[in-house]
C-alpha positions as CSV (number, residue, x, y, z in Angstrom):
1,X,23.1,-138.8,-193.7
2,X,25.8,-140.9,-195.3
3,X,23.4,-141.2,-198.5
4,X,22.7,-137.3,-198.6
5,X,26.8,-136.5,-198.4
6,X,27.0,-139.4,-201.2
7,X,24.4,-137.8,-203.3
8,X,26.5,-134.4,-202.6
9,X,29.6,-135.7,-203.7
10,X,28.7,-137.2,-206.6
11,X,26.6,-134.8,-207.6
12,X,29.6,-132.2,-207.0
13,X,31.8,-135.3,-209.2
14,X,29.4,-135.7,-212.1
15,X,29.5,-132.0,-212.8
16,X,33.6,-132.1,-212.7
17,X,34.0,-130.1,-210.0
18,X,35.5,-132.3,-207.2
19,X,39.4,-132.3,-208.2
20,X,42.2,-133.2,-206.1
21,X,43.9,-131.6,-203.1
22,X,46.7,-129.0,-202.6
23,X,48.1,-126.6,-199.8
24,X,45.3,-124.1,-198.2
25,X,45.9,-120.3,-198.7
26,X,45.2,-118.6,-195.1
27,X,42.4,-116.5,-195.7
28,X,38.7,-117.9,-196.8
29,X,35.3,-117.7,-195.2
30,X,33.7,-120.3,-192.3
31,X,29.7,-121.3,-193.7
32,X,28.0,-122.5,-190.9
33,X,24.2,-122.8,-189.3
34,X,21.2,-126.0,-190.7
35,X,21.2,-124.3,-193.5
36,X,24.3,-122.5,-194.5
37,X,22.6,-119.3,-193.5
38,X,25.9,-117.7,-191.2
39,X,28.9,-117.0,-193.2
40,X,31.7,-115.3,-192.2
41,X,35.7,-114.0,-193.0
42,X,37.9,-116.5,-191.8
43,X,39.1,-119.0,-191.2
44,X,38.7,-119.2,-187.2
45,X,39.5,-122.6,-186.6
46,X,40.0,-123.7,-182.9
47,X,42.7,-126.0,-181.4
48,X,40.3,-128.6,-180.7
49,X,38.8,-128.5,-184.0
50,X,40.0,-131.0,-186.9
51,X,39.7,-130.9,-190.0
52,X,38.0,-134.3,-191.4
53,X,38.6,-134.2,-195.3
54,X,38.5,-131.6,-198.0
55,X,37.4,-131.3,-201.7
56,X,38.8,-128.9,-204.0
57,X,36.9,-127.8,-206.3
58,X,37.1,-126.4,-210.1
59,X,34.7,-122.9,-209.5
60,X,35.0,-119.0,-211.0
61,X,35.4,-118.1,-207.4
62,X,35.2,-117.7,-203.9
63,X,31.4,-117.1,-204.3
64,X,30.2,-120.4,-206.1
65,X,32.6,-122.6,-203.9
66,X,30.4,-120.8,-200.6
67,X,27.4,-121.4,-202.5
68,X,28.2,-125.1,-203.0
69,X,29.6,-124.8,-198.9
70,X,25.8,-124.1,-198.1
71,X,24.3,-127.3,-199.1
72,X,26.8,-129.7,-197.4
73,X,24.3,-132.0,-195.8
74,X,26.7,-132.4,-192.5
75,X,25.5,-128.7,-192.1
76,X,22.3,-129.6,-190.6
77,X,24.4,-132.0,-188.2
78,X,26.9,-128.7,-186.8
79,X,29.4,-129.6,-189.2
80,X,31.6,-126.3,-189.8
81,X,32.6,-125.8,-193.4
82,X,35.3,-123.6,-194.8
83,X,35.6,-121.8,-197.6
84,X,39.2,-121.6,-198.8
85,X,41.4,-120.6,-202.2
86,X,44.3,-123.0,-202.7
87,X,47.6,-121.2,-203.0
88,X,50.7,-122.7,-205.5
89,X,52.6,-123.2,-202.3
90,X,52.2,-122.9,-198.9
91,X,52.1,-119.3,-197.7
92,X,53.4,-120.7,-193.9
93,X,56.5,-122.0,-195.9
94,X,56.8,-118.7,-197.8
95,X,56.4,-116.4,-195.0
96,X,59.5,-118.4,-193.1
97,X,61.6,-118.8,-196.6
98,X,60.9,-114.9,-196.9
């Protein structure tokens, strides 16, 4: 498994995609299922759920970035991948400033 993410990434890396991180907006979409094959509008994310990492990624949309979310090898595993747009700053902090 940990040579399949590898691959992933670096695939993901050699085509300039993988960039660097920044605040989450609050809406995106959850891809889940062995292979990608449930996607839904979320995110839904449980209490007891954690989020392990993130890449952000250089794409024209929403769409490519799920499309990429559907070949995450962990997939097969139960891994839970969201699909989120980054926001300039973080719409929590703006909603309280507001």
């Amino acid at each position: 498994m940990a040579r399949k993410w590898n691959a992933w990434y670096d695939g993901l890396a050699a085509q300039g995609k993988v960039q660097h991180g920044r605040p989450l907006a609050l809406n995106g979409r959850v891809v889940s299922g062995p292979h990608g094959d449930r996607v839904v509008d979320g995110p839904y994310a449980e209490a007891k759920e954690v989020v392990g990492g993130y890449f952000f990624l250089t794409v024209d949309d929403l769409d490519e970035a799920t499309e990429i979310a559907k070949h995450c090898p962990g997939l097969s595993l139960g891994l839970i991948v969201e699909v989120r747009p980054v926001a300039d700053v973080s719409p929590v902090l703006t909603e309280v400033q507001g």
